[in-house]
Backbone as a ProteinNet text record, in pm:
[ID]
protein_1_A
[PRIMARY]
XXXXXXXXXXXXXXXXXXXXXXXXXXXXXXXXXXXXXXXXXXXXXXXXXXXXXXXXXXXXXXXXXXXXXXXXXXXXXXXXXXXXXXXXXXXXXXXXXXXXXXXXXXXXXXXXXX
[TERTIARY]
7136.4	7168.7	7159.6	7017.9	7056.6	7207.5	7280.3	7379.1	7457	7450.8	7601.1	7526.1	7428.2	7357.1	7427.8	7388.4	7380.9	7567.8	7610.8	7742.5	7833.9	7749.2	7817.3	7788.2	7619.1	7582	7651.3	7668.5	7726.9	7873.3	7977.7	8125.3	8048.4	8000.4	7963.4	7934	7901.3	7779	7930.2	7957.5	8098.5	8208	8214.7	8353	8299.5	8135.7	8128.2	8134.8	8068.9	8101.1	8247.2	8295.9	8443	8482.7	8481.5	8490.1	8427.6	8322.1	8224.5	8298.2	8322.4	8306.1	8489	8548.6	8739.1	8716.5	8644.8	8663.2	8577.1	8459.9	8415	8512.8	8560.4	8641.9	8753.6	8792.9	8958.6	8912.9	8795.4	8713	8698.5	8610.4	8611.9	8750.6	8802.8	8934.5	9034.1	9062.1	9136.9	8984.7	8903.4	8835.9	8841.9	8844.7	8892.5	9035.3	9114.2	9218.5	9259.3	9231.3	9219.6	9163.3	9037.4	8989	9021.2	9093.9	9176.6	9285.9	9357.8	9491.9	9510.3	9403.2	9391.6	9367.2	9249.3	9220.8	9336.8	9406.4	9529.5	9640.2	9670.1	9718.5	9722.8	9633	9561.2	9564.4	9555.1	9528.4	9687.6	9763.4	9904.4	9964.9	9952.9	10024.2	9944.9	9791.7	9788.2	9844.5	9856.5	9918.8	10097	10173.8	10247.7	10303.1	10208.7	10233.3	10197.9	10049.3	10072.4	10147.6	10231.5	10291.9	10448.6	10495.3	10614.5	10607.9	10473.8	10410.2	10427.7	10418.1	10396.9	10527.6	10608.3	10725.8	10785.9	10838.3	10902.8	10818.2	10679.8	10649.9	10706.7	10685.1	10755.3	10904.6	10926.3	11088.8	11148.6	11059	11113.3	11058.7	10946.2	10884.5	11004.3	11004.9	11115.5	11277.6	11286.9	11440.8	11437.2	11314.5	11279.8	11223.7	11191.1	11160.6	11306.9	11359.5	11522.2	11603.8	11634.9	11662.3	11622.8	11481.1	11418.2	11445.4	11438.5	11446	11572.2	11650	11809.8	11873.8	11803.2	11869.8	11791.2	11690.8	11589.4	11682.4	11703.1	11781.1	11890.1	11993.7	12089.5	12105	11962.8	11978.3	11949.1	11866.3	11791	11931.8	11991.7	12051.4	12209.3	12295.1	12358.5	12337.5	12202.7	12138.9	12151.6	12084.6	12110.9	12212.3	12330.1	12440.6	12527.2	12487.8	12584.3	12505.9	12363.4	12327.4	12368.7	12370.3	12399.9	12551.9	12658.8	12787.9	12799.7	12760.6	12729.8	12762.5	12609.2	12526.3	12656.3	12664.3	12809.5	12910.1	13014.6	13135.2	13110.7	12977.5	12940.8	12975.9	12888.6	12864.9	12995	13064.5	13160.6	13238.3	13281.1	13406.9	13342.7	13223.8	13175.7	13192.1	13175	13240.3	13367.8	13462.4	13596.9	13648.4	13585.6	13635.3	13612.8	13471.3	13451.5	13567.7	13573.4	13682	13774.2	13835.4	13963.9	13986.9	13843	13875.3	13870.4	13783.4	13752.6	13910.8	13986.2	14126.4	14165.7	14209.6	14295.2	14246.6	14118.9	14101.2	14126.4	14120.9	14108.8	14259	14366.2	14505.4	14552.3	14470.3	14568.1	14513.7	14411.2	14302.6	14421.6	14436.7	14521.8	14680.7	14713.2	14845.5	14874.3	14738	14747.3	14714.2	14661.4	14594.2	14719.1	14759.2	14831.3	15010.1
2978.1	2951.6	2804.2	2730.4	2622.2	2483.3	2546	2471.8	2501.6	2628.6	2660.6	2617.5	2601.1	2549.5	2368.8	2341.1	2184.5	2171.2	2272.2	2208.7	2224	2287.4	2365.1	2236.6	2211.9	2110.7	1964.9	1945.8	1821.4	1815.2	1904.6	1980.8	1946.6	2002.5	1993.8	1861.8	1794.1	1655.8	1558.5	1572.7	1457.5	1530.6	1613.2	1646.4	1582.6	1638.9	1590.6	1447.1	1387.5	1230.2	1173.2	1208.7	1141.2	1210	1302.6	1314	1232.4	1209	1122.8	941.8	935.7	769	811	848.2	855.7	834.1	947.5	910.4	830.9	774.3	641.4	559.9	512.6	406.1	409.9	503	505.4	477	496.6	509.3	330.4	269.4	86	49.8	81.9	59.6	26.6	126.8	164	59.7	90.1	-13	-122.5	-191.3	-353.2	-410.4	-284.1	-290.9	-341.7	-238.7	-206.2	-364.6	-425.8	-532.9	-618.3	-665.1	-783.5	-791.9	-701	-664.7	-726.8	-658.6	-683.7	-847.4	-875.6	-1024.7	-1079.5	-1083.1	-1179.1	-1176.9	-983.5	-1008.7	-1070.8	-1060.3	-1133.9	-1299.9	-1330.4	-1486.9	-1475.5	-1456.6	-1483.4	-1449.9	-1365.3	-1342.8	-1431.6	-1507.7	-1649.7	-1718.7	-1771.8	-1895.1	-1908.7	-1870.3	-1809.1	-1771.4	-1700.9	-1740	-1809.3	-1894	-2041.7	-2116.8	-2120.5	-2254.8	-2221.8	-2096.5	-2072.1	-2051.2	-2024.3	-2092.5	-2267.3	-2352.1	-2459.4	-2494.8	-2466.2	-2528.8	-2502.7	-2332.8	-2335.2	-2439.1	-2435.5	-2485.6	-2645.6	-2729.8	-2795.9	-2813.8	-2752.6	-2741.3	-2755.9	-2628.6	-2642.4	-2756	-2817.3	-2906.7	-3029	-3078.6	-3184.9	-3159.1	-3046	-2987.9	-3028.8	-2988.1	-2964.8	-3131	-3172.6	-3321.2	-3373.9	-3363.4	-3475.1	-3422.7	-3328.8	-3272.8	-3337.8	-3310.3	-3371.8	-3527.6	-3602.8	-3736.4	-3776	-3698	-3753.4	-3728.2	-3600.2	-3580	-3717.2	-3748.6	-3807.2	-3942	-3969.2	-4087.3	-4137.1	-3998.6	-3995.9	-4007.3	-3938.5	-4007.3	-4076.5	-4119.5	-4249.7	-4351.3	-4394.2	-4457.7	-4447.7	-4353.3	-4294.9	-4389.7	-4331.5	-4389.6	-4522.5	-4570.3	-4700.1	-4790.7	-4735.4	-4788.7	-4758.5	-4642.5	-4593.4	-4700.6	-4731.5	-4836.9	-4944.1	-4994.9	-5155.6	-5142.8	-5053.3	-5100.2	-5094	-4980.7	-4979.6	-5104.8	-5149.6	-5260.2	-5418.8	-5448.7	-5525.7	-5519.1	-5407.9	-5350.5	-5369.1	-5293.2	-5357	-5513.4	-5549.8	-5716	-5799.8	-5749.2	-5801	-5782.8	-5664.7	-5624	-5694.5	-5709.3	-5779.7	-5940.1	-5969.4	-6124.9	-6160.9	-6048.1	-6088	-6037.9	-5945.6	-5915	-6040.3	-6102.9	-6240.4	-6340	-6397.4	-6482.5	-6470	-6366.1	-6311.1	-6297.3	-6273.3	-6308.1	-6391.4	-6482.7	-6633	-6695.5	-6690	-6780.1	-6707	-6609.6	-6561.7	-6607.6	-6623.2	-6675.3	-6816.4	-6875.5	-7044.4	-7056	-6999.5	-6965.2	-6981.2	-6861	-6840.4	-6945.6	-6977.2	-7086.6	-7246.8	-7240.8	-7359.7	-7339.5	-7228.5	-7217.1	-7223.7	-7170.6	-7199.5	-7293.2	-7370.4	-7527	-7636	-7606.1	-7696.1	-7693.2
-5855.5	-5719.7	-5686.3	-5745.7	-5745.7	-5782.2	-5860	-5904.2	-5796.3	-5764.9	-5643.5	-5534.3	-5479.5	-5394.4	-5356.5	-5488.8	-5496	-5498.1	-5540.8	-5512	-5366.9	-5297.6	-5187.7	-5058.5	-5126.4	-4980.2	-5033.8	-5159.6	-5225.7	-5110.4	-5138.8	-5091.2	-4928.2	-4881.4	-4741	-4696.3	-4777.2	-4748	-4738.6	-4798.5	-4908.8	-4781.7	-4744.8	-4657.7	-4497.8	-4464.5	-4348.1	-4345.2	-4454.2	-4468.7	-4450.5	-4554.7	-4485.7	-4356.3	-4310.4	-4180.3	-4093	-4078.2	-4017.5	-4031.2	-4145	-4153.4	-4120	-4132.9	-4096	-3942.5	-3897.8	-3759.5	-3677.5	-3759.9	-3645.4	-3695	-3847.2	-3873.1	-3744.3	-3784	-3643.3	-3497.5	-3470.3	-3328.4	-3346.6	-3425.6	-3424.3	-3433.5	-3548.8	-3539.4	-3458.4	-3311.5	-3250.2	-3145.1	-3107.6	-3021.1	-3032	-3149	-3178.5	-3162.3	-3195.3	-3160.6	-3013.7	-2963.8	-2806.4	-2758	-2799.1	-2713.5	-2785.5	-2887.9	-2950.2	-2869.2	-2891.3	-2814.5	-2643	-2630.7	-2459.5	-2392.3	-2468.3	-2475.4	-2490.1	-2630.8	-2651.5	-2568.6	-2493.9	-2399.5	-2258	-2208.8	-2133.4	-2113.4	-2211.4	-2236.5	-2267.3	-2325.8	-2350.7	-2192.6	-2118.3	-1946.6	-1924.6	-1864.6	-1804.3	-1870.8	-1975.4	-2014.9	-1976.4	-1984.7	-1938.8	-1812.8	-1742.6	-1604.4	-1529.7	-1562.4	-1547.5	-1588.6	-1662	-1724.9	-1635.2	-1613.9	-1539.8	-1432.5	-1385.9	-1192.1	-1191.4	-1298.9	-1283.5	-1293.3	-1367.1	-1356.6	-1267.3	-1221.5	-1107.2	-963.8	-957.3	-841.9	-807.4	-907.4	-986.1	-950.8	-1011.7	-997.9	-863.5	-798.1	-603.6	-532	-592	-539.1	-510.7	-658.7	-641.7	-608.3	-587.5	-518.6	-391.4	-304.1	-208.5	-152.1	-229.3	-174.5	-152.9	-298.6	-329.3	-157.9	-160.6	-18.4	88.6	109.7	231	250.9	149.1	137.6	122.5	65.1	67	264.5	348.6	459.1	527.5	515.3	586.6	590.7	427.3	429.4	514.8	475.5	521.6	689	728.1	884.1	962	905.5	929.8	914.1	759.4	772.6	827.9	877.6	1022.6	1174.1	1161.9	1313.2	1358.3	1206.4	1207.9	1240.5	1124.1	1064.5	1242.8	1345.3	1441.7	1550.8	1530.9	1639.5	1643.3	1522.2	1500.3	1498.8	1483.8	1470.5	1633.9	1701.4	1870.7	1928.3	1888.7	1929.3	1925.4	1806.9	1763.9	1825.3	1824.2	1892.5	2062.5	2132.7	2289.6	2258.2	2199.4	2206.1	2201.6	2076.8	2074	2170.8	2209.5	2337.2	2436.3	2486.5	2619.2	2601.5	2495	2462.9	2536	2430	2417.6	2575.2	2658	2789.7	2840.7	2820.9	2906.8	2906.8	2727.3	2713.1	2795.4	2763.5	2799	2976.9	2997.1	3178.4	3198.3	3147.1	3189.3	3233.3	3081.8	3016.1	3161.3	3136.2	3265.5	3405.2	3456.3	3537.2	3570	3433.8	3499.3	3535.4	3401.5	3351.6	3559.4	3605	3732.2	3798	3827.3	3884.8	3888	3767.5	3738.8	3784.2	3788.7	3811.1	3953.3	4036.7	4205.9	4245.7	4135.7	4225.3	4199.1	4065	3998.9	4059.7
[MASK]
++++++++++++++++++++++++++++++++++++++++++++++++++++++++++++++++++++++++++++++++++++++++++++++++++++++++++++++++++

């Protein structure tokens, strides 16, 4: 009985064993898995979506400036360019009305005295 004894708990010992070590192996296995996996995923979506938060922000940033600063420009220098030609064109026409009345005035001035 001893031999069939010893071979039965041997058969028993040796089957629950690899049973035992198969399924904690797959149990670490599949857990390292699991928290390698996750980590790297993890760290791969921040990097990533920081780096494509940064660019787009980035991106709209200086869209959004070139814009602002090109209208800003653009009206500022408008304003300008519509004051000072204003400013000139009055000046000038109020000149040339003067001249132009003056001549005519003296013109008749002289023509009734003379």
């Amino acid at each position: 009985m001893t031999v069939v004894h010893d071979l039965v708990h041997d058969l028993v010992h040796d089957s629950v064993h690899d049973l035992v070590h198969d399924s904690v192996h797959d149990l670490v296995h599949d857990s390292v898995h699991d928290l390698v996996h996750d980590s790297v995923h993890d760290s791969v979506h921040d990097l990533v979506h920081d780096s494509v938060h940064d660019l787009v922000h980035d991106s709209v940033h200086d869209l959004v400036h070139d814009l602002v600063h090109d209208s800003v420009h653009d009206l500022v220098h408008d304003s300008v360019h519509d004051l000072v030609h204003d400013s000139v064109h009055d000046s000038v026409h109020d000149s040339v009305h003067d001249l132009v009345h003056d001549f005519v005035r003296d013109l008749v001035h002289d023509s009734i005295s003379g």
